[in-house]
matplotlib code that plots the C-alpha trace (Angstrom):
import matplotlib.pyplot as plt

x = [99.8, 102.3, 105.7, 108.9, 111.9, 114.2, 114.1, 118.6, 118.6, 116.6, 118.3, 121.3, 120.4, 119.2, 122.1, 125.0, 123.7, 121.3, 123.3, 126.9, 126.6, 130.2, 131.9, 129.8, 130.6, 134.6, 134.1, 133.2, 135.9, 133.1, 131.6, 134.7, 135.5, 132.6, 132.4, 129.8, 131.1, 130.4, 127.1, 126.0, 126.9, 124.9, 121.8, 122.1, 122.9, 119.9, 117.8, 118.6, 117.8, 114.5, 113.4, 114.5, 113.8, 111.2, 109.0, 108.3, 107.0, 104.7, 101.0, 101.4, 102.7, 99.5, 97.2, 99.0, 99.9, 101.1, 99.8, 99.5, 99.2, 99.9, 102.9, 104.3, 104.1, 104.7, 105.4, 104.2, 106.3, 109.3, 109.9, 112.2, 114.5, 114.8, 115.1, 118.2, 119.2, 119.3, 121.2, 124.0, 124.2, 124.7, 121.2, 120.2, 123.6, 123.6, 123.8, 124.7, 128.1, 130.8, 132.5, 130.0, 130.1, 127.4, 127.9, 128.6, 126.6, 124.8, 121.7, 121.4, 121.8, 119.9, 116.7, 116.8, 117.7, 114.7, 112.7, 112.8, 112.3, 108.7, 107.8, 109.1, 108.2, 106.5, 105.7, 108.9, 110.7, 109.7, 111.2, 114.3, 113.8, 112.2, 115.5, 117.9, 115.8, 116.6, 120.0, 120.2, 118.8, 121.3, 124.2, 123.3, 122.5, 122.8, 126.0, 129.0, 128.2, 124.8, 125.7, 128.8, 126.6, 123.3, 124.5, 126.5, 124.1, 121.3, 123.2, 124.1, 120.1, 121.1, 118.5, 116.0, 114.6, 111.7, 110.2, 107.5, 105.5, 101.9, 99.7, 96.0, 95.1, 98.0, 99.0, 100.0, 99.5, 102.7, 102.6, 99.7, 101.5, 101.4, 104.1, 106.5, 110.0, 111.0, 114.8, 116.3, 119.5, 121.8, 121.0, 118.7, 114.8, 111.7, 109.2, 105.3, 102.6, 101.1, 102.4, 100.3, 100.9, 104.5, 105.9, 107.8, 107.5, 107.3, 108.4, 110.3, 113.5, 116.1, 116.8, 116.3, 113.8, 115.1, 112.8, 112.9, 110.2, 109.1, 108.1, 107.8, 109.7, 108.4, 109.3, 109.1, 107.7, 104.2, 103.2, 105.8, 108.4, 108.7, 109.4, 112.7, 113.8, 114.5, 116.4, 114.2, 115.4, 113.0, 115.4, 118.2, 122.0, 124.7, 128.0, 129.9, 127.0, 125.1, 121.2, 120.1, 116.5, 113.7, 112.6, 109.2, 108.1, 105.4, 103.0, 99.7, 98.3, 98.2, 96.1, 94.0, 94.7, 93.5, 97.2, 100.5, 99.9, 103.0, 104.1, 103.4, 101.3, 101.9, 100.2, 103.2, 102.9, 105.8, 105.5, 108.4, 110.4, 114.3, 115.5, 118.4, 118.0, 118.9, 119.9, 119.2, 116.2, 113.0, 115.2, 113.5, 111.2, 114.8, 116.3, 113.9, 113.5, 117.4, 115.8, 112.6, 113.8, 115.4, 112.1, 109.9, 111.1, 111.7, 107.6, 106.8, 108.8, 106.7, 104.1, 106.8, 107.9, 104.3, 103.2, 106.4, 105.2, 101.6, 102.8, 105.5, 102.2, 99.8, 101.7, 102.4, 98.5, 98.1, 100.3, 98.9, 95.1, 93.0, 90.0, 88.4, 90.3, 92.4, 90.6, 93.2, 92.7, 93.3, 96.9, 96.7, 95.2, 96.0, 94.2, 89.9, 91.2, 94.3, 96.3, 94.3, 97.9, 96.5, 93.6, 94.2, 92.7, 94.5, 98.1, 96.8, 96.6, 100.0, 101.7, 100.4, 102.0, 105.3, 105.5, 104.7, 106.7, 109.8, 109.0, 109.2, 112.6, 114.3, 113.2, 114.1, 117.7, 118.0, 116.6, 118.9, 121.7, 121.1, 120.8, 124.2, 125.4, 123.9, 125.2, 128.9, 130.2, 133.3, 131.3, 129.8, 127.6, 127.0, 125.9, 123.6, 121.9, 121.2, 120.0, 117.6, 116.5, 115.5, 113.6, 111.7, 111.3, 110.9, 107.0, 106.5, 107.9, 106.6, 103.0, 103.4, 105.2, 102.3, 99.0, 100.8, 101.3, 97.7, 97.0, 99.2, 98.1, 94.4, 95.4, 96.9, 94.2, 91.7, 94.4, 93.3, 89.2, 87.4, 90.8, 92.2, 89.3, 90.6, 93.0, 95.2, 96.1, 97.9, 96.8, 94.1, 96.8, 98.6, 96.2, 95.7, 99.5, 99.9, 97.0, 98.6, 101.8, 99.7, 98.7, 101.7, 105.2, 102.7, 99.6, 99.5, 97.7, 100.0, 102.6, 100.7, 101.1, 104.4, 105.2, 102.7, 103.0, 106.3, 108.6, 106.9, 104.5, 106.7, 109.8, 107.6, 108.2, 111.9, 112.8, 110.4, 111.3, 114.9, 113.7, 112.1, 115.7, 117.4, 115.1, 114.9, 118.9, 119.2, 116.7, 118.6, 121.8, 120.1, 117.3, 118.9, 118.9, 116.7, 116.0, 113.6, 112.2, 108.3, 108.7, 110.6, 107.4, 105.4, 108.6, 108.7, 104.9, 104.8, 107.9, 105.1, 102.3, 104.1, 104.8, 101.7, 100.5, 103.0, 102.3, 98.4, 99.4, 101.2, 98.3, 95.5, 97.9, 98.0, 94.7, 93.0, 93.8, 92.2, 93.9, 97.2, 94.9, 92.3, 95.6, 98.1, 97.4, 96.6, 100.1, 102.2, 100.4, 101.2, 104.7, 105.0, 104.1, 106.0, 109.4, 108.2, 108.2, 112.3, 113.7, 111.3, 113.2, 116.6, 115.6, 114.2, 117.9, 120.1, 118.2, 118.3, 122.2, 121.4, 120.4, 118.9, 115.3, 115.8, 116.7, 113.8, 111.3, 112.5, 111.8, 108.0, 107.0, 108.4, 106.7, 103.2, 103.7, 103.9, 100.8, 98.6, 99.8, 101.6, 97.8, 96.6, 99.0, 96.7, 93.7, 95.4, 95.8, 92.4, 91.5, 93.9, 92.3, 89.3, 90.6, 89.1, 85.3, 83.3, 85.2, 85.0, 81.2, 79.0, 78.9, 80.0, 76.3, 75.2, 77.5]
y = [89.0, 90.4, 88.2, 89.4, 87.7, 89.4, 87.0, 87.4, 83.6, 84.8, 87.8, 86.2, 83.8, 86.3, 88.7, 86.1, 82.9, 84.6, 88.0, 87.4, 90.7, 90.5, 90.1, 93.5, 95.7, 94.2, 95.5, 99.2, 101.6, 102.8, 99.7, 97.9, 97.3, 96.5, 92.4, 89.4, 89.0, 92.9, 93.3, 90.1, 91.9, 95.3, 92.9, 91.3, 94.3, 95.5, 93.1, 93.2, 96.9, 96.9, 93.8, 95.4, 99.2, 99.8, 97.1, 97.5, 100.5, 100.0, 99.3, 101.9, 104.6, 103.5, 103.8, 106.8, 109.1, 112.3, 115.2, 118.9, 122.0, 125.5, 124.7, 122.1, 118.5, 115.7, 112.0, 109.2, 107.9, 106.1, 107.4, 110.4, 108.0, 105.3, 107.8, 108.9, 105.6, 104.9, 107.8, 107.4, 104.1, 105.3, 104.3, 106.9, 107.4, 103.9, 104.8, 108.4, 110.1, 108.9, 112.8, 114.6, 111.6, 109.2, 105.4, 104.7, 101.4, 100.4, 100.8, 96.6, 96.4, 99.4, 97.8, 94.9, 97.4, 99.5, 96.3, 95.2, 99.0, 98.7, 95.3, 96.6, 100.3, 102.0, 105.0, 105.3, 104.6, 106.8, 109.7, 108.2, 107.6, 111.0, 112.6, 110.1, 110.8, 114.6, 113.4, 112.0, 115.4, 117.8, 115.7, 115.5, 118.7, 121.6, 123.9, 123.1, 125.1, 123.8, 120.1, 120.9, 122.9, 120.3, 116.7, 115.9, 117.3, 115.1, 112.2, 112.3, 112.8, 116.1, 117.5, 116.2, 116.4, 116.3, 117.0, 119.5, 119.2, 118.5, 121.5, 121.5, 122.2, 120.4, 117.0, 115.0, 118.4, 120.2, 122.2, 124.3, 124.9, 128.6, 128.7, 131.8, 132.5, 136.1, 136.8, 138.5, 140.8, 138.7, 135.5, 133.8, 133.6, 134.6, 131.6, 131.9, 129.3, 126.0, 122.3, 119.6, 115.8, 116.0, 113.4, 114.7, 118.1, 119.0, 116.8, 116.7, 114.2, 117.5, 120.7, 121.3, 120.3, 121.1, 121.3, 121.0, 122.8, 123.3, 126.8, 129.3, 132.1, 135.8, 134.7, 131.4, 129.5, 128.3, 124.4, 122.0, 124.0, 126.3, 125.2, 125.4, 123.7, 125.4, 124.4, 126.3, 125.2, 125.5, 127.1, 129.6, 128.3, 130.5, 131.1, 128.3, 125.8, 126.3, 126.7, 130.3, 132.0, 130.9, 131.2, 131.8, 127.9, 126.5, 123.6, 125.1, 121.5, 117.6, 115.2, 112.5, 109.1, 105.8, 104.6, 105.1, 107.2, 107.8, 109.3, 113.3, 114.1, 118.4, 120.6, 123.5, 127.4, 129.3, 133.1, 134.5, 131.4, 132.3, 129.8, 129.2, 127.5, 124.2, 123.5, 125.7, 127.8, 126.3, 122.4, 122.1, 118.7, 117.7, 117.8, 116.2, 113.2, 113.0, 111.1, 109.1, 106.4, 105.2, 107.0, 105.1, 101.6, 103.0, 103.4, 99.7, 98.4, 99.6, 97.3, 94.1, 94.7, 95.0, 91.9, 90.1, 90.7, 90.2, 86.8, 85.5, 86.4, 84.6, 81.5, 81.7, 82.0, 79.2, 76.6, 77.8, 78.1, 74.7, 74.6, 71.9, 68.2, 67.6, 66.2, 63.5, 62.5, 64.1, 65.3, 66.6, 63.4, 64.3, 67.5, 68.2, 69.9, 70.5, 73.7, 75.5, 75.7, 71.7, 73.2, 73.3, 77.0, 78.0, 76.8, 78.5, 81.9, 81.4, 79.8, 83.1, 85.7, 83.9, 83.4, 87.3, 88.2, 86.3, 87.3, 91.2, 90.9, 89.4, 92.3, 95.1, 93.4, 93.5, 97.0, 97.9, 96.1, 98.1, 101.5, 100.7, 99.6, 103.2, 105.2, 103.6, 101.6, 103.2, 100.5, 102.8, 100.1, 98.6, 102.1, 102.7, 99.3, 99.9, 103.0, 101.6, 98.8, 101.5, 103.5, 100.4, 98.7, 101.0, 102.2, 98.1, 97.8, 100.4, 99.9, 95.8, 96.0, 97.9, 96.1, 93.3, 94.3, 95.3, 92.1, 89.9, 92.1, 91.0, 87.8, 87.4, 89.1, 86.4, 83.9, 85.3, 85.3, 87.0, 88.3, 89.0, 92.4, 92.9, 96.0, 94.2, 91.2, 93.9, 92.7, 95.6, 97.7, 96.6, 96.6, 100.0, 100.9, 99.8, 101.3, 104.4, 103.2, 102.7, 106.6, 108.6, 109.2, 109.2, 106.7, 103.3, 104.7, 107.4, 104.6, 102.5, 105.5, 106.4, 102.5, 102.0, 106.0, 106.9, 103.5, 101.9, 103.2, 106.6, 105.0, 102.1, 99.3, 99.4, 98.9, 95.9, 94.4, 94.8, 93.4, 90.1, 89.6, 89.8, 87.3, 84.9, 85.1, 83.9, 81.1, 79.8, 79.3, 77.1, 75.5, 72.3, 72.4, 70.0, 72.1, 74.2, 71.5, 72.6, 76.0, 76.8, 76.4, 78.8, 81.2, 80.9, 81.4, 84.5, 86.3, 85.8, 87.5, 90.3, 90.6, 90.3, 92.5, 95.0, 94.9, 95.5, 98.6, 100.0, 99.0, 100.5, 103.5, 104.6, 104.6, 105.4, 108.5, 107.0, 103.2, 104.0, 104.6, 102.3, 99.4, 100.6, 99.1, 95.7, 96.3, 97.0, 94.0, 91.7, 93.2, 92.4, 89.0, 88.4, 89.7, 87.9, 84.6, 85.2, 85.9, 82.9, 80.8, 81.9, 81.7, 78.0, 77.5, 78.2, 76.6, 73.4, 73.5, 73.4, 70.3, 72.5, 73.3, 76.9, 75.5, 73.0, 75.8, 77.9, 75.3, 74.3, 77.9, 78.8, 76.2, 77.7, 80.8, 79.4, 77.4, 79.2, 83.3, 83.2, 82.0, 85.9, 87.0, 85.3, 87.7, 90.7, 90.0, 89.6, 92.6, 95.0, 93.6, 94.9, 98.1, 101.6, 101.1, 100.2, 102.4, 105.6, 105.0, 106.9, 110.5, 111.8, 112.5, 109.0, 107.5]
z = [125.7, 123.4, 122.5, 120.6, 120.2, 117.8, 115.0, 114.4, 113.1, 110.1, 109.6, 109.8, 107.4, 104.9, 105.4, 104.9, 103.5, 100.8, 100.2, 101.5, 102.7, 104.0, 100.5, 99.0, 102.4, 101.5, 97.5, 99.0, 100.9, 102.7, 104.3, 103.9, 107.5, 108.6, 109.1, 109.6, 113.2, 114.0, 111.9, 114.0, 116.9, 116.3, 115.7, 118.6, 121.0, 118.7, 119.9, 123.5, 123.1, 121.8, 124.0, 127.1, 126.8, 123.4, 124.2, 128.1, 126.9, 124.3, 125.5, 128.1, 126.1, 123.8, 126.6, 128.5, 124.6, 124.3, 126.0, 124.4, 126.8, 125.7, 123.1, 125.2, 124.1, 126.7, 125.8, 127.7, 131.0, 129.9, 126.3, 127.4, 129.3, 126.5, 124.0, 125.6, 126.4, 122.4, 121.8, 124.1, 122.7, 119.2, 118.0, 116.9, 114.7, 113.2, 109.8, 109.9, 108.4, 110.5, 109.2, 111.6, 114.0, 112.9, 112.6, 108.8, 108.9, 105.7, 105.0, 104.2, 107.7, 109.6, 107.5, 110.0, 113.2, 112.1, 111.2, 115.0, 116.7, 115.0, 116.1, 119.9, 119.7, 116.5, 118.6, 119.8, 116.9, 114.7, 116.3, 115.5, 112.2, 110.9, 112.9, 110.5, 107.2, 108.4, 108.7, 105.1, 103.4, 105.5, 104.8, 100.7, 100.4, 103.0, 103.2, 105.2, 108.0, 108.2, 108.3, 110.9, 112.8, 113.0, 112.3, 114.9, 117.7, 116.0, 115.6, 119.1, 120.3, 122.0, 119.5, 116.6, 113.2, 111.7, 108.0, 107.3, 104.0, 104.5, 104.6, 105.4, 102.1, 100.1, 100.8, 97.5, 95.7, 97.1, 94.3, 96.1, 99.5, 100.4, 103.3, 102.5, 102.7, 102.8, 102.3, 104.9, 104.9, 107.0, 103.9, 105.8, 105.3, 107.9, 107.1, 107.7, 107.4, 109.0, 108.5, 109.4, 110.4, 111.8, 113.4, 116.0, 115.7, 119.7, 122.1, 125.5, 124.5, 123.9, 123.9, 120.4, 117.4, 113.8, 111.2, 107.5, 105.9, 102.3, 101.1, 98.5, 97.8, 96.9, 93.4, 92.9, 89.9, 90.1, 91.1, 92.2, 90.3, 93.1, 96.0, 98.3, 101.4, 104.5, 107.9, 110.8, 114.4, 117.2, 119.1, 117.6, 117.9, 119.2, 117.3, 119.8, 119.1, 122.2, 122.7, 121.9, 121.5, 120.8, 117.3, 115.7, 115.6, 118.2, 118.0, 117.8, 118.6, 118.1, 116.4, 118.4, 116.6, 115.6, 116.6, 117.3, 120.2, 121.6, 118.3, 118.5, 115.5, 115.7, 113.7, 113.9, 113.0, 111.7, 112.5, 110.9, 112.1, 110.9, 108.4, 106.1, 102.5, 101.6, 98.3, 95.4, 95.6, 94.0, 94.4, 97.3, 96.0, 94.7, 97.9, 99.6, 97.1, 98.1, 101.8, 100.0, 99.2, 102.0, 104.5, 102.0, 103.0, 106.6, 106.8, 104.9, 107.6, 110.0, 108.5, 108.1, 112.3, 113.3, 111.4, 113.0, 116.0, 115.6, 114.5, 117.4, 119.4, 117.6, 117.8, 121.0, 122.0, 119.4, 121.2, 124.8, 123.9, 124.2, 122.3, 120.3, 119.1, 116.1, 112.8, 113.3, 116.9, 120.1, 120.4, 124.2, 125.4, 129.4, 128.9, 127.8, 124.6, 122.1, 121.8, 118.6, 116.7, 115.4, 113.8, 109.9, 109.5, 112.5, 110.4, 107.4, 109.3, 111.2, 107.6, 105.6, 108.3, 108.5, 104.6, 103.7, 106.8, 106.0, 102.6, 103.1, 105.1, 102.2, 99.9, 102.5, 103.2, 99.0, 99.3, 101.9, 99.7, 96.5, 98.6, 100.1, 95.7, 94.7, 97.8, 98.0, 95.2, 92.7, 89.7, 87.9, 86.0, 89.5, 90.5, 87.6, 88.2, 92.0, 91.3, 88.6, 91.1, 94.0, 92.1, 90.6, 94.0, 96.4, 95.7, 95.9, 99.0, 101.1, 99.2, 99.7, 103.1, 104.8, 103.0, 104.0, 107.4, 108.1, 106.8, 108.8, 111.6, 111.1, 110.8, 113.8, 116.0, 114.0, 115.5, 119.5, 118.4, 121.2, 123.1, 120.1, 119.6, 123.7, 124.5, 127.3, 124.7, 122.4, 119.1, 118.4, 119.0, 116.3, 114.1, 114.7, 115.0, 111.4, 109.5, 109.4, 107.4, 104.7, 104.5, 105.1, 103.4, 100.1, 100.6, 99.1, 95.8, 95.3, 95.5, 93.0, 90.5, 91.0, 90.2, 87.3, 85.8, 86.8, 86.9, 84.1, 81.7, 81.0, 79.9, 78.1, 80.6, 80.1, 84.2, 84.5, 81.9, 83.2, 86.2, 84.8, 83.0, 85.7, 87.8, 84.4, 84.5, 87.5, 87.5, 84.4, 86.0, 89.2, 87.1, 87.4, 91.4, 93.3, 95.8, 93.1, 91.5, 92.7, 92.4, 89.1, 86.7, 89.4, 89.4, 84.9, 85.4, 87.8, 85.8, 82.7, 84.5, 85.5, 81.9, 80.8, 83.6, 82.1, 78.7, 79.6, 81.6, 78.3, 76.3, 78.4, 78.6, 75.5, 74.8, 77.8, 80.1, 83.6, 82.8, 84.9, 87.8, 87.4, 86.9, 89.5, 92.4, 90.9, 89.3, 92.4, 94.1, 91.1, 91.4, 95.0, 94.8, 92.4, 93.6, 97.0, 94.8, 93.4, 96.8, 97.9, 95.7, 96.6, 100.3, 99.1, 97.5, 100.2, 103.1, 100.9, 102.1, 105.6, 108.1, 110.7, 111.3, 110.0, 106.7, 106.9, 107.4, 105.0, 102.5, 104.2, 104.3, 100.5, 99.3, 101.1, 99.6, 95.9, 96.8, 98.9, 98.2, 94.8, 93.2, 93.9, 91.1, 88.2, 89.8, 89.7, 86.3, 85.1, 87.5, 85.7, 82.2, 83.2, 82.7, 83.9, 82.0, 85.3, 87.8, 85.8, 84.4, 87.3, 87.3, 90.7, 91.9, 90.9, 94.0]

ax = plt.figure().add_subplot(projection="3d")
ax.plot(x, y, z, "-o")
ax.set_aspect("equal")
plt.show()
């Protein structure tokens, strides 16, 4: 059956001993008061949280989903009550503006919260976190009276958010949406069309369900260039605040799913829905960019917190399952057969979901660091880096994160055999929970372009190269350290591939129009593992310090990744040399 333990020891390590978190929350006015002792405390009240309340919930919300009739969506048994729980325990304000009566936590440290509500609850969780990414738009970008008016009520979980961009025609290609947005004389905007895909768009948790929906007014540019963001409420709100009318927005249906069940996928209609403007009219891609980086890594850690817990299980079944004797000799001699966690390809499948697991939670924490940098910090210079470092990182991340998390996923149902492919074990489930982070918030591919096209190949490889610097910098000034003795000349020889992997992008690029895409997601893998292997190595550095079995794994498991997973990087390399010639051959009619 399903196991989860919170794993705070690690993210404890990772947040003090490899970041010293503490000292950057002390360097910012806005984080400033926020300590080790109280960030170790929200994780572990975070902990209890999901252990006790998301995760009693998560095979039957899976097998009971949500339910459609007539407008009205129902969620499974359970979900209404924890989802209320959450809120009036300030979950669902964690990280929100403490000015309209969110939490103010950083970002370095929500990562970890939101890292364990997917491993307990995906379903569950992501109404939460498409109401916060709601959060992060209004507070960047709406009006006064707008953010006074909606924030606190969805900080609180008296109401919700969701966003509204996919269209059945135009998914990546916003540029082709056709919902409308007619002015109105009282300044607000009567919006008509059909969004489909949205997380959250009907439920039964509260009394209110705000959407924020792209659309085109009368007048608007062409393409991408014309689109504006608008704030439609399901239900109108009164000048004291309260509940009003209804307003024009109903669920015309949802979608039947491969996973995440409990998650209400709504197809919603606006008929003339009232709306007011966010933003500047035809900013509305702008605004909503404001929120993507920090969704983007929200969704890859859907595939890190499913692939955490698809692991705790898998070891558990490992160390209770008997099957078979050691090559070595028996090692459960009072019993007919040792536990299957002695069988070498059985440690190879458990080594390679801990080491990209414990891999992925060291980039989101230094995600979640340079979010807090770009967000908070008065250094200008530190500022400009951060920024630099999220825009670079974060189509790696949530690309990386989920592959990985399928993966890890797969892995671990290989690690249960026969009851492994079996509904009341829980692994198919997660398997099937976490193919679907690698499609939405901008598939994988779309997250390979943006990375190869966007980051990299338009301003001539400037940011990677940046990037490698840095990484090169660092190993310099501990080269000399024991501790890295095995894993420096991997590190200097990863750090050249990427290079080398960068350079070939450029080159193909300039000379052929279909390289970028026949080279990006070989490139964002490459990139991955690469970044993996750094923050392996300062992982690797800082356990060396401790005489504890958590320091003596770290450096076991680091030293399996630049063995066993940091190989894959020399592939990817001769993949992308290939270049496009083979891919882009057959005419269409000839597949």
């Amino acid at each position: 059956m399903a196991t989860y333990k919170a794993p705070l020891d690690d993210m404890r390590f990772i947040l003090h001993d490899v970041f010293d978190a503490e000292t950057l929350w002390a360097s910012m006015p806005a984080t400033a008061e926020v300590s080790r002792d109280l960030a170790d405390a929200v994780l572990e009240e975070a902990g209890k949280m999901v252990e006790g309340v998301m995760l009693p919930l998560n095979r039957s919300g899976d097998e009971e989903g949500c339910t459609w009739n007539d407008t009205v969506v129902t969620t499974p048994k359970g979900f209404k009550e924890a989802f209320r729980m959450m809120a009036e325990n300030g979950w669902t304000a964690l990280s929100g503006n403490p000015e309209y009566g969110g939490q103010g936590m950083p970002k370095m440290l929500a990562v970890l919260f939101e890292e364990m509500m997917h491993s307990g609850n995906t379903s569950l969780a992501l109404y939460t976190l498409l109401s916060n990414g709601a959060c992060l738009c209004l507070d960047a970008h709406a009006t006064e009276a707008l953010k006074s008016t909606y924030l606190p009520k969805i900080y609180s979980g008296e109401w919700s958010g969701t966003m509204c961009l996919t269209e059945p025609h135009s998914g990546t290609d916003l540029g082709i949406l056709r919902t409308k947005a007619e002015p109105q004389a009282d300044g607000s905007y009567a919006v008509t069309g059909t969004k489909i895909f949205i997380t959250g768009g009907e439920h039964d948790f509260n009394d209110n369900i705000i959407h924020l929906v792209l659309a085109k007014l009368p007048d608007a540019p062409a393409g991408s260039k014309g689109i504006s963001l608008f704030l439609v409420p399901k239900f109108l709100v009164n000048d004291d605040g309260s509940v009003g009318e209804r307003n024009g927005v109903t669920c015309g249906s949802i979608e039947h799913k491969m996973g995440i069940k409990g998650s209400a996928t709504c197809v919603m209609n606006f008929d003339g829905a009232k709306g007011w403007l966010i933003g500047e009219a035809n900013q509305g891609l702008a605004c909503m960019f404001t929120m993507m980086n920090y969704e983007r890594v929200s969704i890859g850690l859907q595939g890190l917190g499913l692939g955490e817990i698809a692991y705790q299980s898998a070891v558990e079944y490992a160390r209770d399952r008997l099957q078979g004797r050691a090559a070595g000799g028996a090692q459960n001699p009072n019993g007919n057969a040792d536990p299957i966690i002695v069988h070498g390809d059985v440690r190879r499948m458990l080594m390679t979901m801990r080491a990209l697991n414990e891999g992925g939670r060291a980039l989101s924490a230094y995600l979640g660091m340079q979010l807090d940098i770009a967000k908070f910090s008065d250094d200008a210079a530190a500022k400009a880096h951060a920024e630099d470092r999220v825009a670079l990182l974060t189509p790696v991340a949530k690309a990386f994160f989920t592959d990985r998390g399928l993966e890890t996923c797969v892995i671990g149902q290989q690690v249960f055999g026969g009851h492994g492919y079996i509904r009341e074990w829980g692994m198919e489930q997660f398997v099937r929970d976490a193919r679907i982070a690698q499609i939405y918030e901008g598939t994988n591919g779309i997250q390979a372009l943006d990375l190869a096209g966007r980051k990299v190949a338009r301003n001539g490889g400037q940011s990677a190269a940046a990037f490698v610097a840095e990484v090169r910098e660092w190993l310099a000034g501990v080269a000399d350290q024991p501790a890295l003795a095995e894993v420096k000349a991997p590190l200097e020889n990863a750090l050249a591939l990427l290079e080398e992997g960068t350079a070939t992008l450029l080159t193909q690029a300039g000379n052929d129009p279909d390289a970028v895409n026949a080279l990006a997601v070989e490139y964002l893998d490459l990139f991955g593992l690469v970044t993996y292997a750094w923050l392996w190595a300062r992982m690797m550095l800082v356990a060396a310090g401790r005489d504890d079995k958590l320091g003596q794994g770290k450096q076991v498991v680091g030293r399996f990744f630049f063995e066993r997973l940091l190989p894959r990087a020399e592939t990817l390399l001769k993949q992308m040399q290939a270049g496009s010639r083979t891919m882009m051959t057959l005419a269409a009619e000839d597949f």
